[in-house]
N, C-alpha and C positions, 0 to 999 in steps of 0.2 A: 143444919149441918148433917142430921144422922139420914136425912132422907137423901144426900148428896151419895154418901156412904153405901147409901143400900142401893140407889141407881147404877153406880159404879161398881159394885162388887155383883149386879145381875149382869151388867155387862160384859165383865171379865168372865163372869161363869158360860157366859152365852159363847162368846169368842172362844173359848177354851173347848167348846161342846161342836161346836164347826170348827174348827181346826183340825180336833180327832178324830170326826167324822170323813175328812178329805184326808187323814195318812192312811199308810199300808204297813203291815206290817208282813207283809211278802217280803223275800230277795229278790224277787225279779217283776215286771212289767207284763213281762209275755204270760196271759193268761193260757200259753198252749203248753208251758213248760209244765209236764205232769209230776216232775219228781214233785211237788208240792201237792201232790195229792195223791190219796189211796191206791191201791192199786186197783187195775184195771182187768178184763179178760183180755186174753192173747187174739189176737186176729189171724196172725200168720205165724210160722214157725221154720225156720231153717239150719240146717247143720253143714259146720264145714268149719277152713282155715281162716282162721282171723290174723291180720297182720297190722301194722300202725306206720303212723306218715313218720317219716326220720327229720332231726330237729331243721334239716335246711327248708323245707317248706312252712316256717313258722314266718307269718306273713304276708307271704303271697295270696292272690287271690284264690276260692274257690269255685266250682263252676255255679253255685249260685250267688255270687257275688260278694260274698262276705272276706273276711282276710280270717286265714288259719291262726287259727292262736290253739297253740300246743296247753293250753293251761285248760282249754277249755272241752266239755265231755260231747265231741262231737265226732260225726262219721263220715264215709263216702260208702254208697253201695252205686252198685250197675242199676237197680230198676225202682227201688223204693223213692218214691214224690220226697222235693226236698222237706223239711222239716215234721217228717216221719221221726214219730219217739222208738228209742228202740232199747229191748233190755238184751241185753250180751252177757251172756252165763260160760265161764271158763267150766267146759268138761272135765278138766283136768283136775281143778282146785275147787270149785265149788261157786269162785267169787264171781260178782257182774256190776253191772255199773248198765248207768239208762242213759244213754245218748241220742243227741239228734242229728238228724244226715242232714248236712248242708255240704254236700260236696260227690265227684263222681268217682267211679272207681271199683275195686281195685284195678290196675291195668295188665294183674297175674292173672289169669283165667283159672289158677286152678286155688285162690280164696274169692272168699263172697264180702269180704266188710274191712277198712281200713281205719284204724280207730287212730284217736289222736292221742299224744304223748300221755297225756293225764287219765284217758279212757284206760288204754295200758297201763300203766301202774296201778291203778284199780284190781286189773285180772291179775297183778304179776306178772307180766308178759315181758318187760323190757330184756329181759335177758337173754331170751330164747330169740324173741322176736317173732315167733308163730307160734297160733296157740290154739287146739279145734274148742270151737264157741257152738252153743247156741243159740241162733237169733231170735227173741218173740217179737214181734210188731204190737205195741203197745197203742198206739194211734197213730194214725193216715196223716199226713201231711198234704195242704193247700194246694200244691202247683200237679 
């Protein structure tokens, strides 16, 4: 009986040790999302208007196919490859937030970055609704 015992309780230890071995303890899947990791050097740099998507486009597609969700820390620029990381630093206040471009835009020529609802409330933006940022390009995105 004790040798049952000890089969059994190497077996639970073993199961218990592949088990933990196959979770994560990430929030996410995407090993391209860098807020989970260190920071990085800058690649590129840009300055200008920063403006944010208004809540009716929450939903809809964007031009790389995903659907805007207003909750979520993402962007559109005119030339940056989609799922380009990007830090956005409010001039103004000091705050930023790391977002990823999945989407095009702006369709003002005279901003460079259209952040989405949640990106916004990060810088303090919703009130103004324009706000001069600095963009750094933290990592190149796929396409």
């Amino acid at each position: 009986m004790e040798l049952f015992k000890r089969k059994r309780l190497a077996g639970l230890l073993i199961l218990v040790v592949v088990l933990s071995a196959c979770s994560s303890t990430r929030e996410t899947t995407d090993w391209h999302d860098i807020r989970n990791y260190p920071p990085r050097e800058i690649l590129e740099t840009e300055e200008g208007v920063a403006s944010y998507y208004h809540n009716k486009f929450h939903g809809r597609l964007t031009a790389n196919g995903e659907r805007y969700d207003r909750h979520e820390l993402t962007a559109a620029h005119r030339d940056y490859p989609f799922g380009t990381w990007l830090r956005v630093i409010s001039v103004d206040n000091g705050n930023s937030v790391i977002v990823r471009v999945n989407d095009r835009g702006p369709h003002v020529r005279s901003r460079i970055i259209d952040l989405s609802r949640a990106a916004a409330e990060q810088l303090d933006m919703l009130h103004d609704g324009l706000m001069e940022v600095r963009v750094e390009v933290l990592a190149w995105g796929d396409s």
